[in-house]
C-alpha positions in Angstrom: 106.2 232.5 -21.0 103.3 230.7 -19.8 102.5 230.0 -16.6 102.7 225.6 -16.9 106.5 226.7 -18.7 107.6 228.2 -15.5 105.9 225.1 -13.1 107.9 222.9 -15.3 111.2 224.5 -15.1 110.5 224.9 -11.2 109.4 220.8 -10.6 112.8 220.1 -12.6 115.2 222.3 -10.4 116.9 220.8 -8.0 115.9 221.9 -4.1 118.0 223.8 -2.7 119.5 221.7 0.6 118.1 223.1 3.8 120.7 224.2 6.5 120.5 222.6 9.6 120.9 224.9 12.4 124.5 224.1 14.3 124.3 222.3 17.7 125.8 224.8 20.0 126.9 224.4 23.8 123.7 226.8 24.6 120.9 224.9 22.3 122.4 221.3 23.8 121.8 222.9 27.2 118.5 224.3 26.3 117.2 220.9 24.5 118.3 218.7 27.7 117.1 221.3 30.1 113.1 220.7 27.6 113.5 217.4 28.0 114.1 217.1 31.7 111.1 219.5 32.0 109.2 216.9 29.9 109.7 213.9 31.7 108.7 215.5 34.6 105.5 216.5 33.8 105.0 213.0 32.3 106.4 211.2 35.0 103.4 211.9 37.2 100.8 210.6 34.4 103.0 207.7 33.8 103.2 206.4 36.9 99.3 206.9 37.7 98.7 205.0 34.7 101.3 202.2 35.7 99.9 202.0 39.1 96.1 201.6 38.4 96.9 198.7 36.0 98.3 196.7 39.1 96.4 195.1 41.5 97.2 196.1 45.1 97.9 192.2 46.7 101.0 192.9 44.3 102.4 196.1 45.2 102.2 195.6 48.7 104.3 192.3 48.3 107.0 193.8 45.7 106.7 197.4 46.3 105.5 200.0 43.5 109.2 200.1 41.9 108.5 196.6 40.4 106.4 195.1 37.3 103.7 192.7 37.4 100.1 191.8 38.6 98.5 193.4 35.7 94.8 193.9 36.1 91.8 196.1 34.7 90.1 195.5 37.9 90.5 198.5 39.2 88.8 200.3 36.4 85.8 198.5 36.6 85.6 198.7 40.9 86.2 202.4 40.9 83.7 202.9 38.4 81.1 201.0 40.2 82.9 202.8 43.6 82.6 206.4 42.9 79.6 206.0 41.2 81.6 207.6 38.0 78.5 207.2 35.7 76.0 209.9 37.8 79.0 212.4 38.6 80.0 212.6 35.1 76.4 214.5 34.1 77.2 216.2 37.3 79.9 218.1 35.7 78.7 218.0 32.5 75.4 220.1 34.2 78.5 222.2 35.9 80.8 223.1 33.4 79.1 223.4 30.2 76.5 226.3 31.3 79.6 227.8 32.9 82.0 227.8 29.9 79.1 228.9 27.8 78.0 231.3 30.3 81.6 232.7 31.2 82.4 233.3 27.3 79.3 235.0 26.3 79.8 237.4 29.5 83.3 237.8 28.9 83.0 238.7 25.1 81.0 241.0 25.9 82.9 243.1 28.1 86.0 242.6 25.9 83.6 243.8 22.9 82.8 247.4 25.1 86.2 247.9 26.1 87.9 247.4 22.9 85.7 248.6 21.0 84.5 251.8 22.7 87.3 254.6 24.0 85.6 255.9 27.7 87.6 257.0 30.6 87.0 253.9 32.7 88.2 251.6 30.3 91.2 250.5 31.4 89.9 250.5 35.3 87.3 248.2 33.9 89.3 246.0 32.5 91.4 246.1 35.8 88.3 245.2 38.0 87.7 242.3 35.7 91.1 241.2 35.7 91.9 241.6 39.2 89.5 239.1 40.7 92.2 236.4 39.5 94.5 238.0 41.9 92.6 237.4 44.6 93.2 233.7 46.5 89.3 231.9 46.3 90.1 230.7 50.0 90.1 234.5 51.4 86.1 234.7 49.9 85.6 231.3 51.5 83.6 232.2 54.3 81.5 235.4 52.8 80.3 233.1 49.6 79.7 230.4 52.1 77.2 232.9 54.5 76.0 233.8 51.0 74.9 230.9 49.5 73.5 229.4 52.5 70.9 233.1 52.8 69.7 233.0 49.0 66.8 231.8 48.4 65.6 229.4 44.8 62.7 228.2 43.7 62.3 225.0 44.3 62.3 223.4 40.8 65.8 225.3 40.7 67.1 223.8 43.7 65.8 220.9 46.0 67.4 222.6 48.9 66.1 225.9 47.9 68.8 228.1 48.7 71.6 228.8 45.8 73.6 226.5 48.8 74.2 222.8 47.5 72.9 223.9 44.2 74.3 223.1 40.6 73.4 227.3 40.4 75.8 228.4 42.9 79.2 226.5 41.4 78.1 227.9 37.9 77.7 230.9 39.4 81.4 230.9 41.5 83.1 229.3 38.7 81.5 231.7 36.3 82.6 234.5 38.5 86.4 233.7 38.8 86.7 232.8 35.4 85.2 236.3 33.9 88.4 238.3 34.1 90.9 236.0 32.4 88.6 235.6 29.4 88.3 239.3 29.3 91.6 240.2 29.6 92.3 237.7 26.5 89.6 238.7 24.6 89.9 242.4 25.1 93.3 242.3 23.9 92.6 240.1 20.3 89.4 242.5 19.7 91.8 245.2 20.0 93.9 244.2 17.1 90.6 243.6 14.2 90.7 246.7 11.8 88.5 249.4 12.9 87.7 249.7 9.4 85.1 246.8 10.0 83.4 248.8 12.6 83.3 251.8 10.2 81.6 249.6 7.7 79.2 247.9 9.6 78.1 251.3 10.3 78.0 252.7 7.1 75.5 249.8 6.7 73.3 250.2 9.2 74.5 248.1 11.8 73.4 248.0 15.2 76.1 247.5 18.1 74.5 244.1 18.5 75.5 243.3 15.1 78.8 244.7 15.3 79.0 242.3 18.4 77.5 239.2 17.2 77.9 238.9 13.1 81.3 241.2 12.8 83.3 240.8 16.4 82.5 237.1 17.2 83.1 235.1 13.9 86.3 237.1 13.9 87.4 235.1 17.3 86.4 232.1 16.9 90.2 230.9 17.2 90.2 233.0 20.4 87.2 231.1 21.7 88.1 228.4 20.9 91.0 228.0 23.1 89.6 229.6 25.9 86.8 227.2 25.6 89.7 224.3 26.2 91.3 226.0 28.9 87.6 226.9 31.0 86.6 223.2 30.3 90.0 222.1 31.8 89.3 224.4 34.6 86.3 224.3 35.5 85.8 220.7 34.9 88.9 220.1 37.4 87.6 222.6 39.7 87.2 220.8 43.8 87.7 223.0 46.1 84.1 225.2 45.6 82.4 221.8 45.0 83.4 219.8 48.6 82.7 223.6 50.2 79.2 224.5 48.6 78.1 221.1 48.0 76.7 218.6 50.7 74.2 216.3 49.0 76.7 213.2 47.5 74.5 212.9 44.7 75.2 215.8 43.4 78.7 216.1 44.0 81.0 216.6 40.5 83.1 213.6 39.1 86.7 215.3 40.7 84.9 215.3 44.0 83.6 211.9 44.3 87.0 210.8 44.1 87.0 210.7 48.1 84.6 207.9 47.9 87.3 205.7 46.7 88.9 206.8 50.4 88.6 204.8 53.2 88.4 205.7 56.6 91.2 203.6 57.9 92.7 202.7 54.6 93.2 203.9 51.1 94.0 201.4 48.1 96.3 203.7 45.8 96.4 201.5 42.9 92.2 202.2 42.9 92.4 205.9 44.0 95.6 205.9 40.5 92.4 204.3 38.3 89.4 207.1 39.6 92.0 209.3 38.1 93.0 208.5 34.9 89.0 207.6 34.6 88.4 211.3 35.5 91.1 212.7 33.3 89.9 210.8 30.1 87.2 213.7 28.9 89.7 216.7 29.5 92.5 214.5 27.3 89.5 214.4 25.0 88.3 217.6 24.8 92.0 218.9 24.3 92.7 216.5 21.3 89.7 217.5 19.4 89.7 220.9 19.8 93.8 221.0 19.6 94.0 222.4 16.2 92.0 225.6 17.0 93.7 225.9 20.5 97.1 226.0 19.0 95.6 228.6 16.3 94.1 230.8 18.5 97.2 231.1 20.9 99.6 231.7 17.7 97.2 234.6 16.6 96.6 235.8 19.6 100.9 236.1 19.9 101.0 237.7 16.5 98.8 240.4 16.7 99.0 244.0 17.9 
């Protein structure tokens, strides 16, 4: 029997009806306790977005539970405000060096400890991992001392001290970001055959080759979505920014929301526009790289 025969008799067959799981007391509860969950994270984003379309002469005569005085002016005034435009390569200069930087580190570490057996393998992967246990405030006054004693050349830094510097929040960010990416990484490495490795080797491969051509082609679905988280991150990042930063110029875009602040008075319907202006790339970044994100979390959860 050939093999068009059998497509034939199998596009005439009838499908077979699907069974539709059975609404039970526990799956209602579970479905309206997801979409409770839902709208609350949504809520917060939708009424950000609801507010900075309304102009402020409005909402202070009807309140912010009403509708009306639509308006793109506040767009176009924080933009020219917060001086969006400069900030933006601000934290573009930040967080890609950083992401880039964090990975490259982090994959290799993950690459030595999953790949090698040593008797401080698991304590280095618990030194790594344990600097995200640590609150960033407790290391607020050490860094601080820190950065403000380094020296820089001056074509890396106009102050030329690692102080108010785009080095030193690479650096921090770069730092705090390390041990998540190792402790993902580590773990997916972990679960690739060892019968690559015993390959490559047969070959004539070098560790850096087992690194770069056999390990890291392999986790690209790995990188990928650690790449979207540290962007999110990192790119959202304030508190190291207002603390190690004191030049306004050089301040990123999440910190140069406080010039939409006033001293006396603070227009909420503006300060609603700065951030759904500052939220745009992040939204971006996410949707283009969402496909790989989503695959490298499911194969991440299926292996090992």
């Amino acid at each position: 029997m050939s093999t068009a025969t059998i497509a034939r008799r199998t596009e005439g067959e009838p499908h077979a009806p699907q069974r539709r799981r059975k609404l039970t007391p526990l799956r209602l509860l579970l479905h309206g306790f997801l979409i409770v969950v839902s709208l609350a994270w949504l809520f917060p984003i939708a009424w950000a977005v609801l507010t900075s379309l309304r102009s402020y002469d409005y909402t202070a005569a009807n309140g912010y539970v009403s509708f009306g005085g639509w308006t793109l002016d506040n767009y176009v005034t924080a933009w020219r405000t917060a001086e969006f435009g400069q900030h933006f390569l601000n934290s573009v200069y930040i967080t890609v060096p950083a992401v880039l930087l964090t990975l490259f580190l982090a994959s290799c570490v993950a690459f030595v400890i999953a790949r090698f057996s040593w008797k401080l393998n698991i304590v280095l992967l618990g030194v790594f991992t344990a600097a995200n246990l640590l609150p960033q405030q407790a290391l607020l006054i050490p860094l601080f001392r820190l950065f403000t004693e380094v020296p820089l050349p001056e074509f890396m830094s106009d102050s030329e001290l690692l102080y108010d510097s785009y080095w030193g929040l690479i650096l921090v960010n770069v730092a705090f970001q390390c041990g998540f990416c190792v402790f993902v990484l580590s773990n997916y490495m972990k679960a690739l055959p060892r019968d690559l490795y015993e390959a490559a080797m047969v070959d004539g491969a070098s560790i850096w080759r087992q690194y770069w051509q056999v390990t890291m082609p392999l986790c690209r679905p790995a990188l990928a979505a650690l790449a979207t988280l540290e962007v999110t991150w990192i790119y959202n990042e304030f508190f190291w920014a207002t603390v190690l930063m004191r030049t306004g110029d050089k301040f990123p875009v999440t910190s140069s929301l406080n010039n939409l602040r006033g001293e006396f008075f603070t227009d909420n319907n503006l300060v609603s526009a700065g951030s759904v202006l500052v939220a745009i790339p992040t939204l971006v970044i996410f949707f283009i790289l969402q496909r790989h994100f989503v695959r490298g979390l499911t194969l991440g959860a299926s292996k090992g």
